[in-house]
N, C-alpha and C positions, 0 to 999 in steps of 0.2 A: 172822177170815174163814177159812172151811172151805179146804181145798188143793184143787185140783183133780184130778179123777180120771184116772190115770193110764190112756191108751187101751193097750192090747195086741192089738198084730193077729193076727189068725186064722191059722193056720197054711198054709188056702186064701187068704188075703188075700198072706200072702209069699212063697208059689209064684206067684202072680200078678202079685208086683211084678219076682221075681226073673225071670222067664219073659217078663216087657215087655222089661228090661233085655239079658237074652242075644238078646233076637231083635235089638233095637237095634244090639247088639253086632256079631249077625253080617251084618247089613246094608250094616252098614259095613265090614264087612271083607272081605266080597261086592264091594260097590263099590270098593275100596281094589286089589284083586284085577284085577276086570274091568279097572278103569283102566290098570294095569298092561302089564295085558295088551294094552290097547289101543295103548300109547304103544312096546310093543316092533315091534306088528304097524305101525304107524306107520315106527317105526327101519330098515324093510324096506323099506315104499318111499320114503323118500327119499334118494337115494344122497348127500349134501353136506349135513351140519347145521354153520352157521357164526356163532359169537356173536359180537358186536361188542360192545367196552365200551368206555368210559373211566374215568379214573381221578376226574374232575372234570365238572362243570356246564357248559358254553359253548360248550365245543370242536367242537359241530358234528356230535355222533357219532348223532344221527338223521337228518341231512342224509347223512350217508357213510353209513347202512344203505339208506336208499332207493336213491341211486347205485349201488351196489353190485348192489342185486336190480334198478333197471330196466338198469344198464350189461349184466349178464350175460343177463337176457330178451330184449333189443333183437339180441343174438348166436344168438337162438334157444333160449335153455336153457329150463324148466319151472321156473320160480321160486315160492316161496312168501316174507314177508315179517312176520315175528309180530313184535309190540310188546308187551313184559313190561313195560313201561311203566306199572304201573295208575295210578299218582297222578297223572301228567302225558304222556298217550298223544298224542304229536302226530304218528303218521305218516299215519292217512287226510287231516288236511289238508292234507300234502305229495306224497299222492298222489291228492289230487283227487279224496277219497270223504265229505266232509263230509255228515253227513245220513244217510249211509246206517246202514239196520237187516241186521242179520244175520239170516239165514234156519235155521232150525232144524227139522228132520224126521229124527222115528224118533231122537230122544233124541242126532242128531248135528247138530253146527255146521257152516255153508257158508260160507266164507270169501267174502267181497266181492272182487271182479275190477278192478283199478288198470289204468294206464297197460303195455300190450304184455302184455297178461295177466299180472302178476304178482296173486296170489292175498294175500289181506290179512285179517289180522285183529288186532282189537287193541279196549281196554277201551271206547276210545273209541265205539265202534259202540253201548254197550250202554248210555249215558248221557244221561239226556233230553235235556241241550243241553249246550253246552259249557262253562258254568259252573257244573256242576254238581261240587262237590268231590266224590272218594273218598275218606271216612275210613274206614279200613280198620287192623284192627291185623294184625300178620306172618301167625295162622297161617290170617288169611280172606284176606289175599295171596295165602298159599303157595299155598291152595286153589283159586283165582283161577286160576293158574298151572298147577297141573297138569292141572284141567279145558281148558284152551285147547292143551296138551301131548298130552291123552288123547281128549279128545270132540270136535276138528274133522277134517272131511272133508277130507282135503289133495290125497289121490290120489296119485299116482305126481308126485314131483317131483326135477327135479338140483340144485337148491340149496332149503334154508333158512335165510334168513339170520336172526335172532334180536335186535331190537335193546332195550337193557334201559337203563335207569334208570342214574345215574352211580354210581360207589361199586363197591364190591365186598362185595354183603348178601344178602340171604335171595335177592334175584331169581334171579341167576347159579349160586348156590351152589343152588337149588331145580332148575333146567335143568340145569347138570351132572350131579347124583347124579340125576336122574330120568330123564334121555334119552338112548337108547344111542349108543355109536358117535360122539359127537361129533368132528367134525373137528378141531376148534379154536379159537382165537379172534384179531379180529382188534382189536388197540387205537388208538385214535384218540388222541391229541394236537394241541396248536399250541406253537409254537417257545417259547413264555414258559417259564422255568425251572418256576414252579408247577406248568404244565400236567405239564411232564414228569417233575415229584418224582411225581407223582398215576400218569403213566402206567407211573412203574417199581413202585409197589403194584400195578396190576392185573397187571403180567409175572410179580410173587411168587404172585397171588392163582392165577394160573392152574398156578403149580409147584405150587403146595400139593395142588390138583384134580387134579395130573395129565394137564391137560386143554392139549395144544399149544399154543403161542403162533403162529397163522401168520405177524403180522407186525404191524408198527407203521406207521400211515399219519399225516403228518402235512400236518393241516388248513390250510387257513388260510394257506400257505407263500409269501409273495409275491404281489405287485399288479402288472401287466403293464399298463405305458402303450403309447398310440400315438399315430403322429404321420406330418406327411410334409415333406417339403423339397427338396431340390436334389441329383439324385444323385451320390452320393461325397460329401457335404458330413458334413462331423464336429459335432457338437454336444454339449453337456456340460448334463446333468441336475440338478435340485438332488435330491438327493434323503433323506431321514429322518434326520435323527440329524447333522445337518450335511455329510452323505456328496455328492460328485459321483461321478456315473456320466457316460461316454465313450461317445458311441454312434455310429456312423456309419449314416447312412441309404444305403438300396441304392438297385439298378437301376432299382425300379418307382418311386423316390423315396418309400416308407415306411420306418421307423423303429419299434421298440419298444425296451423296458426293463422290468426286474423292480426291482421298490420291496421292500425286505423290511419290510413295516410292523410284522410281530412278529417280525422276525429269520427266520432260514431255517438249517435244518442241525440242531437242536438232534434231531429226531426219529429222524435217521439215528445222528446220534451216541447217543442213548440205543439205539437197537438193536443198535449196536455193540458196545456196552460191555453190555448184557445179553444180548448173543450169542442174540438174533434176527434175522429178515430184516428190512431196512427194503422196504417194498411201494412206496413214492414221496410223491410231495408232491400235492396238493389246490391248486389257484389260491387267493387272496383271491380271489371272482367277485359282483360285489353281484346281479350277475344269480339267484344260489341264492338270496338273500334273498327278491327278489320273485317268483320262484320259488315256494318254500315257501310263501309267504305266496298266493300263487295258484290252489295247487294244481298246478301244471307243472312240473316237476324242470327244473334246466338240460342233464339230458342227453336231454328229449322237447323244450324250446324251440329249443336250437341245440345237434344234433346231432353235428356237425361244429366245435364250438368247444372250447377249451383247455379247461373241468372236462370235458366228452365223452371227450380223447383222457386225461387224466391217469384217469381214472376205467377206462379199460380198460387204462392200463398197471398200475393198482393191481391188477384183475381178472387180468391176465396173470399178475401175478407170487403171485396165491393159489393160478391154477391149476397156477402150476410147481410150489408147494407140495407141492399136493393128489398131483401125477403123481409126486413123489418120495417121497409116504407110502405114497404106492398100491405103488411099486415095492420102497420097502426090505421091506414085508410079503410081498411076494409078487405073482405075478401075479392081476389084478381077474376075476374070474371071473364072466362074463355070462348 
């Protein structure tokens, strides 16, 4: 059988393939460029960029990114709320945006409007329904990511808070080296030892980055009963682990107790001993469960109840952070 004849291309045929290839080339690095550009002109206006991780799966750490952006909104600030989330984006339905399409004009993205204006986006928006897997390998993530970094319309905001995926992987490590001026970050835990082996890698992850640790919150921290009886009457608790708790009811004839059902302390004490702030403790509250699952945060259902107040003393203590980074650099110049 004859060979087959060997094709040689024209020497116009290979300026033409080569000439596809460099325009390809510079397209991309056109775009590469712009984006760039766009996510520093971004890093201007928002004065607070603040990432929230965890070391582990459970912990609760998309439940305490929304607290955190509606506890600081509900104060007045200009909040934004991004979910780097692609594989498993659950914050529009804990902020009560289920359904919603993102709006897109002039090659920019508009964030969807949650509870007390905070300003929201996230993968979820952009998936025909919710059972729709994202297989995705890293470097169409990464891309994912820096487009939601580079191409949405945020506007002028005082916080973004950033809440990512568990681990410490391309997500975090893509937002750090990509977006200026990061604040910090803030780590979530619950009292279980695992949780907290988990939450002292992401305190390394973020030495390695360079990138501040503001503080460690931990979740989950305690179950608060109530009750009422006979005032000045003393009563004794059964509570977890064979434990009595001594409680005496007041004046009004109510009574409470904190149940530690995953233990309590461990958080503080890992921030100790990694010589970070501890920011405070998170109720057990079943109320965030049907919450989240309703779309209503427990700091828009009751206001004025225990995750409400723990959630702005956790906010108080980023902003003392914040005013003592502010101050060891120098004065903030407006």
């Amino acid at each position: 059988m004859a060979d087959s004849p060997v094709r040689i291309n024209k020497p116009e045929e290979e300026s033409a393939v080569a000439s596809s290839d460099q325009k390809r080339q510079m397209e991309q690095a056109y775009s590469q460029m712009k984006r760039k550009m766009q996510m520093e002109e971004m890093g201007k206006l928002i004065k607070h960029k603040i990432m929230v991780l965890s070391g582990k799966g459970g912990v609760g750490k998309t439940t305490v990114s929304t607290g955190l952006a509606l506890s600081l909104a509900k104060n007045g600030a200009k909040v934004g709320l991004l979910d780097i989330d692609i594989t498993g984006p659950n914050v529009p339905k804990m902020m009560g945006l289920d359904g919603h399409r993102l709006h897109v004009e002039g090659g920019r993205i508009f964030p969807a409007e949650g509870h007390h204006g905070v300003k929201v986006i996230s993968m979820a928006f952009l998936l025909e329904d919710d059972d729709t897997p994202v297989v995705w390998r890293g470097p169409i993530k990464l891309g994912a990511i820096q487009q939601f970094l580079g191409d949405v319309e945020w506007g002028k905001l005082d916080y973004l808070i950033i809440d990512f995926p568990p681990g410490t992987s391309d997500e975090p490590l893509t937002v750090a080296q990509s977006l200026p001026d990061i604040d910090g970050m803030v780590i979530v835990t619950t009292p279980q030892d695992v949780a907290l082996l988990d939450s002292r890698k992401s305190i390394g992850f973020a030495s390695s980055l360079k990138v501040p640790v503001i503080g460690v919150v931990e979740n989950m921290s305690g179950y608060t009963i109530h009750g009422s009886g006979e005032a000045g009457q003393k009563l004794t608790i059964n509570a977890p682990g064979g434990r009595k708790i001594n409680v005496d009811v007041g004046d009004d004839g109510l009574w409470s107790a904190t149940l530690d059902i995953f233990k309590q302390g461990g958080g503080e004490e890992t921030a100790t001993e990694m010589e970070v702030n501890f920011l405070g403790r998170l109720p057990f509250d079943p109320g965030v469960v049907r919450g989240g699952d309703d779309g209503v945060h427990r700091i828009i259902a009751d206001p004025d109840g225990e995750s409400a107040i723990a959630f702005s003393e956790v906010v108080s203590g980023i902003n003392q952070f914040l005013s003592s980074a502010i101050n060891d650099d120098g004065l903030e110049i407006i």
